[in-house]
C-alpha positions, 0 to 999 in steps of 0.5 A: 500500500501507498501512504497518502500524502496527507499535508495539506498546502498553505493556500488551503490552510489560508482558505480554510481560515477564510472561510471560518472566519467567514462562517464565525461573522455569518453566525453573528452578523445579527448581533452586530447589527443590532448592536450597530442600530442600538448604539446609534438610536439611544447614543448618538442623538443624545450626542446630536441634540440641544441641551435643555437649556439650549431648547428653552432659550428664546432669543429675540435678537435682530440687530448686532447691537441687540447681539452685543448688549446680550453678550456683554450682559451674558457673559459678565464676570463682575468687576475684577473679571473673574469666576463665573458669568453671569449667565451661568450663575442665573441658570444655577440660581433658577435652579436651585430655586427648584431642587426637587424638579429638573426645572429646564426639562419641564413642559412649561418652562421657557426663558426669554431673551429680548433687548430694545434699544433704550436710549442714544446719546453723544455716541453712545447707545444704551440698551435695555437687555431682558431675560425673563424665566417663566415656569408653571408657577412664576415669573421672573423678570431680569432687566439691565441697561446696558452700554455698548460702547463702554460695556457698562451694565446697570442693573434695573430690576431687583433680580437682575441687581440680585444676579450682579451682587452674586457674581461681583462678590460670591465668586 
């Protein structure tokens, strides 16, 4: 009798590696999908979308000068400059006004941003910056007067005087 050569080459070996990977993808190509499909339904939008925040501010704002004075007023950091802005501390103060409720996230609530031009004088332009935060249960008002030209910002409303004192002297 006549002993068979039983080696097998290198190209059938890498074949056959192939086609077990092949079948191994085959049988779980299912599960990947799936979770391919699931990562981008729960995950990416989440990555995609506005913040609550950014999906309850409304900003009735024209001009650049309208843009300008809610900047200046925005992103104040009191006199030396310094810490937090004033934006972010009305937002933390809104909420924890409400500590119970993830305010932002409720139906009925909605912050307002609109500014009018107040006065003009020898060059300067004064502007009137109104931020108004209304929830199911209350109303605020926040009201500056504001100078573009020199970045001066006096508070007009007891909220808006209240917000100033905590970012000039709290940071």
């Amino acid at each position: 009798m006549v002993k068979e050569d039983r080696h097998e080459s290198d190209e059938d070996k890498k074949i056959k590696k192939e086609s077990d990977l092949k079948k191994f993808l085959k049988k779980r190509s299912f599960l990947y999908l799936m979770c391919a499909v699931a990562f981008v339904v729960i995950v990416v939008p989440d990555m995609i979308a506005p913040s609550d925040l950014d999906k309850k501010l409304v900003e009735n704002l024209v001009t650049d000068e309208q843009n300008t004075a809610w900047n200046i007023v925005k992103l104040y950091k009191g006199t030396d400059d310094d810490g937090f802005n004033l934006f972010d501390i009305m937002i933390t103060q809104i909420e924890n006004a409400y500590p119970n409720e993830k305010i932002l996230k409720h139906n009925d609530t909605m912050l307002t941003v609109s500014v009018e031009e107040a006065a003009r004088s020898a060059g300067s332009a004064f502007y009137e910056v109104n931020f108004t935060f209304k929830t199911y249960n209350a109303v605020e008002y926040y009201i500056w007067n504001v100078n573009i030209e020199t970045e001066e910002i006096i508070p007009i409303s007891d909220g808006a005087r209240k917000m100033m004192n905590i970012v000039d002297f709290y940071d």
